[in-house]
C-alpha positions in Angstrom: 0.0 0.0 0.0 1.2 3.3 -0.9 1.8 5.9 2.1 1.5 9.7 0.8 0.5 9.4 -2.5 0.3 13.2 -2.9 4.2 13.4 -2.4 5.9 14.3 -6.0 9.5 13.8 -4.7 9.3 10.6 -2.5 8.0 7.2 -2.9 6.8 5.2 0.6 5.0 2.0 0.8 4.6 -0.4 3.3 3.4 -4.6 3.2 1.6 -6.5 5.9 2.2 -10.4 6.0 1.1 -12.0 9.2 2.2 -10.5 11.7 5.2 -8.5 10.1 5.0 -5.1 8.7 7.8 -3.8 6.6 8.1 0.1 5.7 10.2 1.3 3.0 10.9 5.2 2.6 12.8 6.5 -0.8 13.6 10.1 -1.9 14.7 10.5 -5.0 15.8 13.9 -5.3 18.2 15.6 -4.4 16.4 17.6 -2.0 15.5 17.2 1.4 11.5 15.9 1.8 8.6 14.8 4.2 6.7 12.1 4.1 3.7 12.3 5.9 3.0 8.7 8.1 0.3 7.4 9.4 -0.3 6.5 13.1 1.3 3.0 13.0 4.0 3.8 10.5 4.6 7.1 12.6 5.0 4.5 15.5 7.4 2.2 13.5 9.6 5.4 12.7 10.4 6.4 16.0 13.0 3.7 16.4 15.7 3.3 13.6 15.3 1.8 10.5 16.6 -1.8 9.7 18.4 -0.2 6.7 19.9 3.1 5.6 21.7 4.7 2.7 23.0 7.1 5.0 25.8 5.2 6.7 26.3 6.8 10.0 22.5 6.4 12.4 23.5 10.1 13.8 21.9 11.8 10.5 18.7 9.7 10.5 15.9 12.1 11.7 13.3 10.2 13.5 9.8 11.1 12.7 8.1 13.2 14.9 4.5 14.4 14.6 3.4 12.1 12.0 6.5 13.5 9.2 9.4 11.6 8.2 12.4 13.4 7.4 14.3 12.3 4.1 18.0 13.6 3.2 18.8 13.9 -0.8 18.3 10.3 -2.2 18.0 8.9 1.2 16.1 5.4 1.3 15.2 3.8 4.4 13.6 0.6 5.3 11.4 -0.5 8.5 10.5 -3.8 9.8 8.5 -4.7 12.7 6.3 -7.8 14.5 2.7 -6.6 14.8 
């Protein structure tokens, strides 16, 4: 299912199999973006992602009120047990 489907500049989707929800966040611009999340993603953002194009976990933003903060061309990737 597609997450923010009004957002031109970044691409978020997320899959639910059993209990197990992955979340994948891509920006593919060179420009810094939000994504807005809802609740439960939100939730599953507050903690670091599984996966990050950004080596160092220091310049990951967390999300915070519902919006995800992506660097240029950052792509992240969530995974949780529901």
């Amino acid at each position: 299912m597609v997450v923010d489907e009004g957002n031109e500049k970044a691409f978020a989707f997320k899959r639910i199999l059993d209990n197990h929800v992955a979340f994948a966040a891509l920006n593919f611009t060179a420009d810094d973006v939000e994504v807005s999340l809802e609740d439960g993603i939100a939730a599953l953002c507050q903690s670091p992602p599984v996966i990050s194009n950004y080596e160092s976990l220091d310049d990951i933003a967390l999300a915070t009120g519902g919006i995800l903060k992506l660097k240029g061309y950052e792509g992240r990737l969530y995974i949780s047990s529901t």
